[in-house]
N, C-alpha and C positions, 0 to 999 in steps of 0.2 A: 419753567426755569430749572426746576430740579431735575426733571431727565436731561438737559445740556450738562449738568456741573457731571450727572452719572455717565454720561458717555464719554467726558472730558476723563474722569477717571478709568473707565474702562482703556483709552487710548493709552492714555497714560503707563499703565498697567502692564501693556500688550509690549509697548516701546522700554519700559526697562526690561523686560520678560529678553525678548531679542538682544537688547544688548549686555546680559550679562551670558547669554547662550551664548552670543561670538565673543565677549572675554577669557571664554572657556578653554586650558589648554586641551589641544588634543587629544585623544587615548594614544598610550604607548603603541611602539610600535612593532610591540612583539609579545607572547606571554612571559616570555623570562623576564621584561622588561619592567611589566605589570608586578609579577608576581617579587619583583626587587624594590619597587616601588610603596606594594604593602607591606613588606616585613622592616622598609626603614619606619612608617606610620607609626606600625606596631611599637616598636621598639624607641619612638620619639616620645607614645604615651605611655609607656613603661618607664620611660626614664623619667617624665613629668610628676607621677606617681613617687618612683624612687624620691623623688627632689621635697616632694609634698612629706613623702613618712618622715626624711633625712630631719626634716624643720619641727618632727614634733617625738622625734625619739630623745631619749635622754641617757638610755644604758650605752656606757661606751662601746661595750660589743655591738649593740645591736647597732650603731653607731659606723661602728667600723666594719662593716658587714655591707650597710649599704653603702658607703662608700667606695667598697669595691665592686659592688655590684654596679655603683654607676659608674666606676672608671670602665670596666666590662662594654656595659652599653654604650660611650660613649666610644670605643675603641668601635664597637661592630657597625655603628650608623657612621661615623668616617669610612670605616670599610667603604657601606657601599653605598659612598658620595652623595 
């Protein structure tokens, strides 16, 4: 009984494996493309970061520092779409 439930999992297993590989978008389809793809990444977890310090600084400077520095980031990931 218990090697049926193990192969039932195994099947299982194999069949979301497949279908989360064809949910997969594509690779870009260029290097510029790729390489525009990871500096918006970069700069999405850089702004997460910024948002994270924003909520636990308290000096107005440091304050208004990041503030700019996310209007910054949030100006260059519109850039590039």
């Amino acid at each position: 009984m218990a090697r049926g439930w193990e192969s039932k999992s195994v099947e299982i297993q194999q069949e979301l494996s497949d279908e989360a590989r064809s949910n997969r978008m594509p690779p870009p389809a260029s290097p510029d493309e790729r390489e525009r793809m990871l500096r918006k990444e970069s700069l999405e977890s850089t702004r997460q970061r910024v948002l994270a310090d924003l909520e636990r600084a308290t000096h107005p400077r440091h304050r208004q520092q990041l503030y700019e520095g996310l209007a910054h980031l949030e100006s260059e990931i519109a850039r590039l779409g």
